[in-house]
N, C-alpha and C positions, 0 to 999 in steps of 0.2 A: 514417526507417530502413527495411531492407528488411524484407516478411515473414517470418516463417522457414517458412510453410509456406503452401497455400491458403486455410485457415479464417483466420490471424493477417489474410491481406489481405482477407479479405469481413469482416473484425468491423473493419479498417481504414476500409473503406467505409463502413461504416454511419456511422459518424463526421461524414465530409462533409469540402468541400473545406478548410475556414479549419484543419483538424487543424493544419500544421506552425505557422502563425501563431499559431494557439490555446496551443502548446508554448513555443513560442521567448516569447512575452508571459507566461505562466506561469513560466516561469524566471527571470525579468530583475529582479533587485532594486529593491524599491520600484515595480514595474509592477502592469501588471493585467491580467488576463486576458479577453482577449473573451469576452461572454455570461458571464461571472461576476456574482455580485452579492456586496455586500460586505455581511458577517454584523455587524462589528462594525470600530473602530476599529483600522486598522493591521493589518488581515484580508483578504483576498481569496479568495473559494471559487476553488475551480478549476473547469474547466468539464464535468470528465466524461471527456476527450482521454487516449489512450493512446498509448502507443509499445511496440515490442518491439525486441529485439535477436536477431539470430541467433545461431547457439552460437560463432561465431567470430567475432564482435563483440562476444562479452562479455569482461570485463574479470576482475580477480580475485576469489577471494571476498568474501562480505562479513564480517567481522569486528564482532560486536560483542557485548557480554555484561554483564547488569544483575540486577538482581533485580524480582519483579513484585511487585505489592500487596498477593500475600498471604504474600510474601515465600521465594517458589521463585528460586533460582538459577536462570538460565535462560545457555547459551551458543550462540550459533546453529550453532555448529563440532559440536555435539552432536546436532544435526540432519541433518549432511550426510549427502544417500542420499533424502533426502525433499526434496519441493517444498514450498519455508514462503510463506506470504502475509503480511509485512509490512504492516501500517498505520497510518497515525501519525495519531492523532486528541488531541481534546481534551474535555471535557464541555460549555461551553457552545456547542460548534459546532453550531447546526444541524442541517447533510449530516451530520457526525459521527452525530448522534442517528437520523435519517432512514434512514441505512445499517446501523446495528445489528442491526437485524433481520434483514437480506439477508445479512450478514457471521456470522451466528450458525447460519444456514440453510446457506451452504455448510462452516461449520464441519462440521455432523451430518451433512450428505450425504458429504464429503470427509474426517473424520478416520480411516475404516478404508482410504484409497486412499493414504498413505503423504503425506500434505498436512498441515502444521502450517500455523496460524494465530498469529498474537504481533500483539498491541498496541504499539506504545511512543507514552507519552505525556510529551510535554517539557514543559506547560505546569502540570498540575495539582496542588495537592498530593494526600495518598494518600486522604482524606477524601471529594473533589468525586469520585476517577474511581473511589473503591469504589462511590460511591452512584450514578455513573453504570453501573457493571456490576450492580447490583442490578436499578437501575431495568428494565434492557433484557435482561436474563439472559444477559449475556456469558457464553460458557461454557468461555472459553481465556482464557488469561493475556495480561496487558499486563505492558510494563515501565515501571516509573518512572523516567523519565527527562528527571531534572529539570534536569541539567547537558546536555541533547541530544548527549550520544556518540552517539544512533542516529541525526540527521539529519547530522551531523559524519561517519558511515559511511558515509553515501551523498552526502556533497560533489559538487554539481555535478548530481544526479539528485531530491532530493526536495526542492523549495524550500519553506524556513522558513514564508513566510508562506502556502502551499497547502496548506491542510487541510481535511479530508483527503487524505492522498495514501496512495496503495497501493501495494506493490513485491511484483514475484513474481521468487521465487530458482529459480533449479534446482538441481538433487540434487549440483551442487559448490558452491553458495553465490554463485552468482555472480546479477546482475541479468537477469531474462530480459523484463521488462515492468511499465510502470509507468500507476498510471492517476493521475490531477489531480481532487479532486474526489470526489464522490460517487459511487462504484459503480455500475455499471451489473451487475446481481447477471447477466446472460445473457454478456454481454463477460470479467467476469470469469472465470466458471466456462470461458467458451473458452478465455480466455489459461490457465488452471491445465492444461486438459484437453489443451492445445499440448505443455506442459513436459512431463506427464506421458507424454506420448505418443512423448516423444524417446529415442531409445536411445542407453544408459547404455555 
């Protein structure tokens, strides 16, 4: 994809050449991800590899609305005007666990700059990922999402078996960049600081 701006392409770089390889193997059902290791049966990490979209390659919004675990109604449509960071994890992942931290950090740096954070978790019941927001002091809500409407929203962009995988929306809801994998907490904060930075 193209950059949408200079920084999107120097946080590109940093990446290294196998990026498009690294994607296109990361989306392929039943494939694997170069430089991935596999957490668990039927599992494949992703390797870290982002993409972005320009504002005129993004597609429509995203549509999606669940309840979280401690039982907020949450609809992303109630968000638009803000940039949200989608990520879809599980408890016993790992990178899931590894990023928590970093993902909690840009929460508190980013929730007075118009930036929502959401979880959606398809795999756990509400038991394993209260005790995992405990464990790690999530400080934003996930949804339970146990029928996956939220990876079903992003058909074709967040594949099932890459977890974690992160999605950043802009202030219409739509996909502005996605990462595979475990966060890179500096890449991210770019790609947020990208969207934010685009005029509305």
């Amino acid at each position: 994809m193209k950059p949408g701006n200079p920084r999107s392409a120097a946080l590109r770089a940093a990446v290294g050449l196998g990026l498009a390889a690294a994607l296109l193997a990361g989306c392929a059902p039943g494939g694997t991800t170069e430089g991935a290791a596999a957490v668990d049966a039927g599992y494949e990490a992703g390797d870290g590899s982002f993409t972005t979209w320009t504002a005129a390659e993004r597609g429509d919004p995203v549509e999606h609305a669940g309840t979280s675990y401690d039982g907020t109604e949450i609809d992303l449509a109630d968000w638009r005007g803000d940039v949200v960071v989608l990520n879809f994890w599980y408890a016993a992942c790992p990178p899931c666990r590894a990023e928590a931290p970093d993902l909690a950090a840009i929460h508190a740096d980013y929730s007075g700059q118009g930036v929502q954070l959401l979880g959606i978790n398809p795999r756990d019941d509400a038991g394993a990922a209260q005790a995992f927001e405990r464990t790690f002091s999530v400080p934003y809500p996930s949804l339970h999402d146990e029928q996956a409407r939220g990876v079903a929203a992003l058909e074709g962009l967040v594949p099932l078996q890459a977890m974690p995988s992160t999605v950043v929306l802009d202030r219409e809801g739509r996909v502005a960049a996605r990462i595979l994998g475990q966060v890179d907490p500096t890449i991210l904060r770019g790609l947020v600081d990208d969207v934010l930075a685009e005029e509305v």
